[in-house]
N, C-alpha and C positions, 0 to 999 in steps of 0.2 A: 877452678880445678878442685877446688875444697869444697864445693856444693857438692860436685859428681863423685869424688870420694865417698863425702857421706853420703849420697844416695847409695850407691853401693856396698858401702859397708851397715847400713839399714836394711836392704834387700838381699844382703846374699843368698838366702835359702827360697827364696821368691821360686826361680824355677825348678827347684829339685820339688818344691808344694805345687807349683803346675803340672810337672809332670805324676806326679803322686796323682792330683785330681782326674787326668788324661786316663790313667791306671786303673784309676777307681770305678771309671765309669764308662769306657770303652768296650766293655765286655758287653753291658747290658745295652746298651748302645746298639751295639751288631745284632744283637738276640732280638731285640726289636725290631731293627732294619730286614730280616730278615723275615720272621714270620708276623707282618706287617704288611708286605708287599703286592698286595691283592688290590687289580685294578676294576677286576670284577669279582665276584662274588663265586668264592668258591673253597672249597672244605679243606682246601690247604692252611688259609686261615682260620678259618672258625672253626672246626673241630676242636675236639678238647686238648691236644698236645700243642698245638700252636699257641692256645689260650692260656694254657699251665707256663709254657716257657717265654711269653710275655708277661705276666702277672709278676713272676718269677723274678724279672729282670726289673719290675718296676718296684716293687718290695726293695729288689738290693740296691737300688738308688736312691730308695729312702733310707736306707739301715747304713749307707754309703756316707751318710751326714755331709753330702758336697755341700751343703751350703754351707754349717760352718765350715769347713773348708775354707770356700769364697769368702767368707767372711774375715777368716784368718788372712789373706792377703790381701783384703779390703784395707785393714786394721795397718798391715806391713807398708804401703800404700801412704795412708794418712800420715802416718810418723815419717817417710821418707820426704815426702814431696809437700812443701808447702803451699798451701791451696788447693791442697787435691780437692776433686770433690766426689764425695763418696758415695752419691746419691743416687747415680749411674749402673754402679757394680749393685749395691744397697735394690733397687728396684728391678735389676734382672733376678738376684738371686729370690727374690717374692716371687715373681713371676714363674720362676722356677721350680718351688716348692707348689705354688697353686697348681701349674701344671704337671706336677705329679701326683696329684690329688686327684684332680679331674681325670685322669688318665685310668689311674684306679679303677674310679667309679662306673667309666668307659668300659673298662675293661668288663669289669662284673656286671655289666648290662647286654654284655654281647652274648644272644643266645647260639649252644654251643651244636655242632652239624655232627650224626655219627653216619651219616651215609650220603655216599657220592650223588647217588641217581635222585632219592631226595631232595637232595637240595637242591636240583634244577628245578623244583615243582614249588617251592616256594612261593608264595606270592612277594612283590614288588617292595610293600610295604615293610616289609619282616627285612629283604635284602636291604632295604636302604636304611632302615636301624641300625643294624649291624654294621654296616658299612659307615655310617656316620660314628658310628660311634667306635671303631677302629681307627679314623683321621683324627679322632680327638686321641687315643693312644698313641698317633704318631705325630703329633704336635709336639713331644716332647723330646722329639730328635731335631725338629726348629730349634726349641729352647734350650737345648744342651750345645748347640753349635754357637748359638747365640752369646750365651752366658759364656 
């Protein structure tokens, strides 16, 4: 009974810093999941307002500092529970931050659509860039679910 005390009174603020991180990154989350959603190829996503408000939402998950964050309860974690092993949490939250890098760069390589009819006339090659390289943008709603 005196372990689970101190667990608990070493974690008390454990969920109010989950739901803080829930908070933090849910918005951009949705912003993604949404002008994201493109099974084919079409100027809903690629255009330039789609592309501004993903970029947008990937910036504020970096400026969001989730990883320290995670970090911060990685850290809460270790001191509570003897034996934790930290190495778990420690290598999603890497995972994390690469895959917000990558996503970036995803981003800024997707070139951007300013007309409907256009874009049907595209060649194959140009669609499939861009599309690959919007699944590497949405790889980062895996690793937030994930993490």
């Amino acid at each position: 009974m005196d372990k689970l005390k101190a667990f608990f009174d070493k974690t008390i603020t454990y969920q109010g810093k989950l739901n803080s991180i829930y908070n933090k990154y849910t918005g951009s989350y949705n912003t993604i999941t949404t002008y994201s959603g493109c099974a084919n190829y079409s100027i809903r996503c690629f255009s330039n307002g789609p592309s501004a408000r993903r970029s947008q939402a990937l910036i504020n998950l970096e400026n969001n500092k989730l990883d320290e964050e995670y970090s911060k309860l990685n850290e809460m974690l270790e001191r509570a529970v003897t034996g934790y092993d930290a190495s778990t949490l420690n290598n999603a939250i890497n995972k994390y931050k690469e895959v917000i890098k990558k996503a970036k760069e995803a981003e800024n390589r997707i070139e951007k659509e300013n007309d409907y009819t256009e874009t049907k006339k595209y060649d194959t090659e140009k669609k499939k860039r861009n599309l690959d390289n919007l699944k590497t943008v949405k790889d980062v709603l895996t690793v937030s679910k994930k993490t």
